[in-house]
N, C-alpha and C positions, 0 to 999 in steps of 0.2 A: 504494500500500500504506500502511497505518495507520502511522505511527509510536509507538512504543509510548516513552511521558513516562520520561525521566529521572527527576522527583522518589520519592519513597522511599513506598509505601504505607503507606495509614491504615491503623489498625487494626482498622476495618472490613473492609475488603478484605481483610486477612490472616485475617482469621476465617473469612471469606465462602470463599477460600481452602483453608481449612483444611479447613474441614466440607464443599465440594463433592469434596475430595482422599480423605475418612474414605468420603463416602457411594460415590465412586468404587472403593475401595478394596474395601468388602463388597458393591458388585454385581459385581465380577470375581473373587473369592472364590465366591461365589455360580456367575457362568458356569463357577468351574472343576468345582465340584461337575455341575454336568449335563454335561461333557464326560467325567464319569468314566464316566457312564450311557453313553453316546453310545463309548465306547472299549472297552466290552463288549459293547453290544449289536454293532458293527462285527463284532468279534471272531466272535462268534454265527452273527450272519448270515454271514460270512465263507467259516465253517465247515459252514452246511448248503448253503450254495451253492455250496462245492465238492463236497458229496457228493451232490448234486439233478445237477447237471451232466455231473460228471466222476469220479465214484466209483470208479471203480478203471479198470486198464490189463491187455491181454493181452499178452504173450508165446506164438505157438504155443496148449498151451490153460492154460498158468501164468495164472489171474490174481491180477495185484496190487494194492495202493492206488494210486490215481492220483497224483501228484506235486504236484497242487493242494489235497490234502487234505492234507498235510503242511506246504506252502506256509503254507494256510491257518490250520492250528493251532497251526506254530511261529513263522512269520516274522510274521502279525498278530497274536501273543501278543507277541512282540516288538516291535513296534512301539507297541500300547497298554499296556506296562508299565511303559517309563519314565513317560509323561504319568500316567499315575494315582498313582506313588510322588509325583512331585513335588506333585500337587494335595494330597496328604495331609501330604508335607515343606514344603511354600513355595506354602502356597495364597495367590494373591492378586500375586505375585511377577511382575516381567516376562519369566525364562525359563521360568517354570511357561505361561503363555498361549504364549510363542513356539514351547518344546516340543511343546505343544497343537497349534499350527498346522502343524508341520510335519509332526508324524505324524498329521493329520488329511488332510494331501493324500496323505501316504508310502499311507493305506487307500483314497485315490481314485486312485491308480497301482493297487495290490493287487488293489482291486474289477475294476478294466479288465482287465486280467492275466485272470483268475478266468474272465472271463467272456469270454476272446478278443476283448477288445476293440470289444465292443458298443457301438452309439452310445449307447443308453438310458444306458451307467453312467459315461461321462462328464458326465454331467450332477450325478452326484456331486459334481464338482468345484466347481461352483455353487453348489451346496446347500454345500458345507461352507464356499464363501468368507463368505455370507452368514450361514453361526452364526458363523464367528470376529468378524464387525459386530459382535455381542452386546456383546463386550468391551467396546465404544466406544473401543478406543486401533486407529489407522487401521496404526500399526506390524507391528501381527501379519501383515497381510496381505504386504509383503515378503517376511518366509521362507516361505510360503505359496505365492504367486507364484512362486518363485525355486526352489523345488521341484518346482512342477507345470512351470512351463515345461524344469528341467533333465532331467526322466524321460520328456516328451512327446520332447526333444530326442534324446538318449542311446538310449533305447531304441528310437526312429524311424528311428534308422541301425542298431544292432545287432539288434533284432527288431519289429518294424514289423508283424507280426502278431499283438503280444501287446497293441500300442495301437491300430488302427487295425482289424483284425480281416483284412488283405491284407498281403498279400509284397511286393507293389512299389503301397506309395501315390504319391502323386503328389509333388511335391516340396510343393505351397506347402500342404500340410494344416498343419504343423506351425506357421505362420502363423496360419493360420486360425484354430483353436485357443486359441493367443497368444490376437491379438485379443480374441476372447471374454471372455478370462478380461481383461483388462487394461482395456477396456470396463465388463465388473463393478467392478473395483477402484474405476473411477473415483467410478462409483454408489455405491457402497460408503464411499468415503471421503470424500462427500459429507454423506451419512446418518450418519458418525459423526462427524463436525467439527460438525453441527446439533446431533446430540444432546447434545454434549457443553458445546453456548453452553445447550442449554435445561436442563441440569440445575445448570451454572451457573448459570444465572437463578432457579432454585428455590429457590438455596441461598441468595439475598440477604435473602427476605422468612423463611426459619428463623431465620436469626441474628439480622436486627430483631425477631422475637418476640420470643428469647431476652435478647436489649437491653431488652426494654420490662418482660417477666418479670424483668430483677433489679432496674431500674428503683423498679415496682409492689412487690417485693419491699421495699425499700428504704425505701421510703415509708411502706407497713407499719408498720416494726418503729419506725421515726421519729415514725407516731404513736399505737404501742403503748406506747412511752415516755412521752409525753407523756399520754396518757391514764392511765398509771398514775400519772404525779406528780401527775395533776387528781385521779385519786382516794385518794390520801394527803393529798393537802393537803385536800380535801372533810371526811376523816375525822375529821381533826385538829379543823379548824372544828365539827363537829358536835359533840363532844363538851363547847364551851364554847357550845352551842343550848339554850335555854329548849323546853322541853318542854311541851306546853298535856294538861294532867291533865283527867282527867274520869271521871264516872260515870253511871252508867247501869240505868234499870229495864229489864230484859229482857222481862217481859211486855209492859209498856206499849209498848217500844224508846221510851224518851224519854230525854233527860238532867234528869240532876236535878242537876249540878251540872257544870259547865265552866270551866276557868279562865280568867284575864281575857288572857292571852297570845294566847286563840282572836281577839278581835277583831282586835289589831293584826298577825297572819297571816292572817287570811283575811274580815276589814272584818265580821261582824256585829257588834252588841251580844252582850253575856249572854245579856241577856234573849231576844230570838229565841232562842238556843240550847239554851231550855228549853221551848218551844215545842210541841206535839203534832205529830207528823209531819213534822218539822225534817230528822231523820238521814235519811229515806228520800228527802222529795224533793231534798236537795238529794247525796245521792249517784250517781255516773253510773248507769245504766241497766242497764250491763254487769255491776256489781259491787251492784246491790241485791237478789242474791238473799242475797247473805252475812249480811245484815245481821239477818234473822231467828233465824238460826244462831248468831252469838256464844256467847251463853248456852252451847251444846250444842258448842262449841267449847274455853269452857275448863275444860267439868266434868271435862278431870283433870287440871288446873291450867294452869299461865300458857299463854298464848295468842300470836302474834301472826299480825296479819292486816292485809293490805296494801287499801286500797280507793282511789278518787279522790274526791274533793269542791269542789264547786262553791264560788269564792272568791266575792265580793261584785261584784266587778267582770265575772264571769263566765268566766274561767279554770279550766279545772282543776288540782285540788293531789293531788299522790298522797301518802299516810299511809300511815304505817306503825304498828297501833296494837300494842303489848302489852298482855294484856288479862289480869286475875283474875277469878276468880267467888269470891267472896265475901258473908257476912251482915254484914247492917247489925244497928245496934243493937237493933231489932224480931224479930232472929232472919230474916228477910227476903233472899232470894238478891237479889246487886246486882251489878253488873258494874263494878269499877274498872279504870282505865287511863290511859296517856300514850298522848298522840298526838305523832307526829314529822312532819314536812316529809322527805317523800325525794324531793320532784320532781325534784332535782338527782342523784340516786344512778338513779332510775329511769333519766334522759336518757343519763348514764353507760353503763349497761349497754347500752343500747339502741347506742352510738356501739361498745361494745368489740364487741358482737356484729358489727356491720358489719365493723367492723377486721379481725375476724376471718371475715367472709365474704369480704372482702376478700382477704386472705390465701391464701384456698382459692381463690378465683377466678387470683389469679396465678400461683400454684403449679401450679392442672392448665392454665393457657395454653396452656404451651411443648409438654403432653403432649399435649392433644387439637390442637393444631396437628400433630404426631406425626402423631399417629392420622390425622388428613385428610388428610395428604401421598399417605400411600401409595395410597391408592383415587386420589385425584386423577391421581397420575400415571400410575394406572395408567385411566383414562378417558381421561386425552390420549393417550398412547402409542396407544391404539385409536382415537382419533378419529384422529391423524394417519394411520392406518392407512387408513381408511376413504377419508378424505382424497385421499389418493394412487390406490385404487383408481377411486375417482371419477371420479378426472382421466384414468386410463388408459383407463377405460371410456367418460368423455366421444369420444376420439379415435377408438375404436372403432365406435362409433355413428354417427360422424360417415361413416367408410370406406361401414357399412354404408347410411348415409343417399345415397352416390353410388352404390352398388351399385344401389338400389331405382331410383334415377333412371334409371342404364343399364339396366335390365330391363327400365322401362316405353319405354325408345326403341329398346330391341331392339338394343342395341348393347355386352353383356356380354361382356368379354374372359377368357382364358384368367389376362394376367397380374393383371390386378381381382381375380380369386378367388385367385390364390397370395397375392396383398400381406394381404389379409384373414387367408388360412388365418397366414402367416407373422409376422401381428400379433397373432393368437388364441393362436398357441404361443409368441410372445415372450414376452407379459404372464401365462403362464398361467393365461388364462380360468378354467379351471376348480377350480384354485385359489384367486384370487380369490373365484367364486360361493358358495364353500362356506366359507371364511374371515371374507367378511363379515359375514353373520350373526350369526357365533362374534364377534364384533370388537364389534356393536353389543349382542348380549349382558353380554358384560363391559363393558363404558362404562356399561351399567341397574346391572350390577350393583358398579359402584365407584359409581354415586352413587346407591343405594341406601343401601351403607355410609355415606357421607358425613350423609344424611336419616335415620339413626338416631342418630349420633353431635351431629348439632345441634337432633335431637329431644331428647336426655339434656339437653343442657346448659340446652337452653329451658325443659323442665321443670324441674331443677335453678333457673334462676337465678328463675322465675317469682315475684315477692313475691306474700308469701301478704296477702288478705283480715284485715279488722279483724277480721270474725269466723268463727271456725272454721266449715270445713265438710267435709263427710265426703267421705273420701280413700281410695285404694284404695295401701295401703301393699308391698303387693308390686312394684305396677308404677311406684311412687317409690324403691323400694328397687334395683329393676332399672338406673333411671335414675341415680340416684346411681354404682354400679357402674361405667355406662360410662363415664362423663367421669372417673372417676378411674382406669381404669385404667390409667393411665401413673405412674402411684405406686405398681402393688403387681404389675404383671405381672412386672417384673423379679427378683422377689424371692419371688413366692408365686403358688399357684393356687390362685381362688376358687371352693367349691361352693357352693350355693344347691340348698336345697331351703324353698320356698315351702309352707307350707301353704294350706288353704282361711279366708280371711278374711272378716269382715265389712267393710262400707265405717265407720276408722273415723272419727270428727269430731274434728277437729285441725287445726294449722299446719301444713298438708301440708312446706312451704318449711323452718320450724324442726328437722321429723324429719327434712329430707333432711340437713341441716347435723352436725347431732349424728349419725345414721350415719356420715357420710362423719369427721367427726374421730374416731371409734370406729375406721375400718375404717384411716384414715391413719394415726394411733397403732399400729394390730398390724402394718402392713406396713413402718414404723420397729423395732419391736419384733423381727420375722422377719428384716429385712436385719440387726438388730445380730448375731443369734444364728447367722445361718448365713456371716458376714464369712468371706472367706477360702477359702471352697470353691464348689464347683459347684452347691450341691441348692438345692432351691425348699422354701420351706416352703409350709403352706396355712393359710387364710382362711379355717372355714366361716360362710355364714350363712343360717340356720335361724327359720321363722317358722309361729308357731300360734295357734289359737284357743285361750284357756280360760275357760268363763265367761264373765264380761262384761269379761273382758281380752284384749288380745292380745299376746302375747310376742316377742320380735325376740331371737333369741340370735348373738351376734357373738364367734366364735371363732378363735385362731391357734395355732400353735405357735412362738413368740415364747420369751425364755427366762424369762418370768414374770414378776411385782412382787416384789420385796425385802423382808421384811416390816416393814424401820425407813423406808418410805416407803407403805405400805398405806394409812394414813389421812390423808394425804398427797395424793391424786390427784386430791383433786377442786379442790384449793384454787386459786383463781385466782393465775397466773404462774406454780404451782411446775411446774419441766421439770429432769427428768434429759439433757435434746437437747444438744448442743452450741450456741453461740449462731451464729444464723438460719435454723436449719434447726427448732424451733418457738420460739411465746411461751407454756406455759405456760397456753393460755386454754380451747383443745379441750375436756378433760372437764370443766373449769369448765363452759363452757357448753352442753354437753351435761347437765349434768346441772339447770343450770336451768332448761332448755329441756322435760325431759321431768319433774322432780319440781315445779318451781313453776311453770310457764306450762299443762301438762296434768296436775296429778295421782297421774304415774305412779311409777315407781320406776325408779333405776338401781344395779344391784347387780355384783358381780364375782367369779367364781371364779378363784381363780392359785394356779398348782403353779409354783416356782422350777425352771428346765431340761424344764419341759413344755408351756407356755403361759398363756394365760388365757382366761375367756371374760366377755363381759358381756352381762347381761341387764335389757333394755326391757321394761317391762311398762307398757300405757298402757290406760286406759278406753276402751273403746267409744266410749262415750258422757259425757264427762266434763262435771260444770259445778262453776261454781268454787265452791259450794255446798255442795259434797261435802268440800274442800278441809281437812284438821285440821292444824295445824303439827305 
């Protein structure tokens, strides 16, 4: 035998511990709810099988109820009333299941009774050792045992025709009997000592999730910090930055005038930068359609507009220019403006958005680890099922494979065919036949579930393309849904009503992002609001065609925005959260994600104690052309 270490367990272990004890906890919680089912329908059945049977008695020509129909409705009313108070008083409890078990044999004495003692309704006895397995504590089976064998015993001597269905059985039935049942136990608590190492085992790799999720968590916000001081201090620097001025004919798109700071940021001479077709070729590719546009950009006043441009050395610089539309001395429209250097603020964003994908990845780990547990186990529990019948049916097979031999040598015995028949009603054949099916069924259909849930997250985590292409935003919006819902089931129910869309050209990756911190933000919003009580609130989210827009309206019943924080919510960092539960970056980036990277708009309705809703509206067909600050 193992000896089990003196030294004091990690804290690992006590976690591992803990949560295989919580998960133990609500599956026998759980078994006690179906033996409420199981304690009436008893009851039921009890009741029409005494009056199918034994429905009444004569006297002479008096007749009256039969004795088993009172039997039946008061003494099995009595017996499944205490187990059903307790499941409702102390569900989950060790005398609520021990209770369970004993009035679950006290109904396979009952049934026997009822029914004189018929061999079929001992087999009750069987049946209900193996739902108490359910439990997985091998305990129950004791008062269980100890009850069947004291009424097989007791009433074997006092009425031996109410169990056995004869007046004088023989002596060693009540043995017999025994055996049986104590045979089962063994099986039985077999099958729960396994089950209970493999649900242990499951619980090791939840709580290493959980370890890695605060982990990753951790690290986050480590270098959410960090990257905020980089872009404080970035700021500060900027503000003592030389600015390269210039000016611009809008017809021609030339420069007619540049300052001398352009060369020593980005190596030309002047002179090139005044140059005929200078601005076009040397701007990227992706952003030269803007450049025609300036002009019609700042005619209703300042401007600015973000592009890259080709250094001397062959890098690119991202700018940031503000732009006027102004007359020259000639009376003459001219385009003035500063250019900035923001390669460093663009890379910035680019690192906080991560951080913050980041973030959303660690946070639903632990959920969609969740979510795949349960299909999983519940694919093994069925495979192990299949498993076993395999094996029983291998032995079978094997019986019938010497049967066929002795046929063909003409040497088939009488006791050949009983060992067979008596192996076919062991294992109940026919049970089996019709179970397994049912068994390889649900195993499709838990990894079914499993191949939806790693479909969302694949799509989800897919990095989108340099450049946009057209997406079908409903079945992105579905996908976002799944993997997070282990953030918003607990607290709210999501409806979805999809309308008919076009495919449209976008970040597929970016709109899943900014949904998903939209829909994370209302399901923080719905747990603050409904703290403290039972009810769920709801999520809706609503999607339509209008025009050459399409709309995404994301809805909660949350208890609203405040109105001395209203224009406030988009600004990066600001969070009303508690610290680590958010940073502040969410609608930040959501809203640069769908107003400066596509065009679109993001806007917000809120009622204080009624909710909010916010609404996407993004271009079909967006180019950055169209783009007016």
């Amino acid at each position: 035998m193992r000896q089990q270490s003196s030294e004091p367990k990690s804290d690992f272990d006590v976690r591992v511990e803990r949560l295989f004890q919580q998960n133990m906890n609500a599956h026998r919680v759980r078994a006690d709810r179906v033996f409420v089912y199981v304690m009436a329908g008893q009851w039921i059945f009890g009741i029409i099988l005494a009056l199918v049977l034994s429905p009444s008695t004569w006297a002479g020509k008096v007749q009256t109820t039969h004795v088993h129909v009172y039997t039946a409705v008061f003494l099995g009313g009595l017996i499944s009333a205490l187990p059903i108070a307790l499941t409702f008083l102390r569900p989950g409890a060790p005398v609520t299941r021990h209770t369970i078990a004993v009035a679950q044999m006290l109904w396979s004495a009952l049934l026997i009774h009822l029914t004189g003692g018929r061999i079929e309704t001992h087999f009750h006895v069987f049946g209900s050792l193996a739902f108490l397995a359910f439990y997985y504590d091998w305990m129950v089976l004791i008062p269980a045992t100890v009850t069947v064998a004291a009424d097989h015993f007791f009433r074997g001597l006092l009425w031996p025709e109410s169990v056995y269905g004869i007046t004088n059985p023989e002596w060693w039935r009540f043995l017999e009997h025994a055996f049986w049942v104590v045979f089962e136990d063994i099986v039985l608590i077999m099958y729960v000592l396994r089950g209970l190492e493999q649900s242990r085992a499951i619980s090791r790799p939840q709580v290493e999730l959980e370890i890695l999720n605060t982990s990753i968590e951790h690290q986050v916000q480590e270098r959410t910090r960090e990257l905020a001081a980089s872009r404080e201090q970035y700021r500060s620097l900027l503000e003592t930055t030389l600015a390269v001025p210039w000016e611009l004919d809008p017809d021609l798109v030339r420069f007619t005038y540049v300052g001398p700071q352009a060369e020593g940021s980005f190596g030309y001479p002047a002179n090139d930068w005044l140059g005929d077709g200078f601005l076009i070729d040397h701007v990227h590719s992706d952003d030269r359609s803007l450049i025609p546009n300036l002009g019609k950009m700042a005619q209703n006043g300042k401007a600015e507009v973000e592009f890259r441009l080709r250094a001397q050395e062959g890098h690119w610089i991202w700018v940031r220019n503000i732009i006027n539309l102004v007359n020259d001395a000639n009376g003459k429209p001219v385009l003035r403006g500063i250019m900035l250097d923001i390669t460093e603020r663009r890379t910035l964003e680019t690192e906080l958005a991560q951080a913050q994908k980041l973030e959303s990845v660690g946070r639903l780990a632990s959920g969609v680890a969740h979510e795949i547990n349960t299909p999983i186990q519940f694919v093994g529990d069925s495979v192990h099922f299949v498993r076993d019948t395999v094996k029983d049916l291998s032995g079978l097979l094997g019986k019938y494979q010497t049967l066929n031999e002795s046929f063909s040598s003409g040497k088939v015995s009488a006791q050949m065919m009983a060992e067979i028949a008596e192996e076919e009603q062991d294992m109940d054949l026919p049970f089996l036949l019709e179970e397994t099916p049912k068994a390889l069924d649900r195993a499709l259909e838990g990894l079914d579930r499993v191949a939806v849930i790693v479909r969302s997250m694949k799509e989800f985590a897919h990095p989108d393309q340099k450049e946009k292409t057209a997406a079908n935003l409903n079945q992105a919006i579905a996908s976002t849904l799944t993997i997070a819902s282990n953030e918003y089931k607990y607290v709210a129910e999501v409806e979805t009503d999809f309308g008919e869309l076009p495919l449209v050209r976008c970040h597929v990756g970016e709109i899943n992002q900014a949904v998903l911190n939209i829909v994370v933000n209302a399901a923080h919003a719905i747990a603050d609001s409904i703290k403290g009580s039972d009810t769920k609130g709801q999520i809706r989210l609503k999607t339509r065609h209008d025009g050459n827009q399409v709309v995404i309206a994301i809805a909660d019943t949350g208890g609203g925005i405040p109105d001395d924080i209203r224009d406030k919510i988009f600004d990066p960092f600001f969070t009303t959260k508690e610290v680590g539960r958010g940073t502040g970056q969410g609608l930040a980036i959501a809203r640069s994600v769908v107003v400066d990277k596509h065009g679109g708009t993001l806007e917000f309705h809120t009622e204080v104690g009624q909710g909010t809703t916010f609404f996407i509206r993004l271009p079909i067909d967006f180019k950055p052309s169209e783009a007016v600050a």
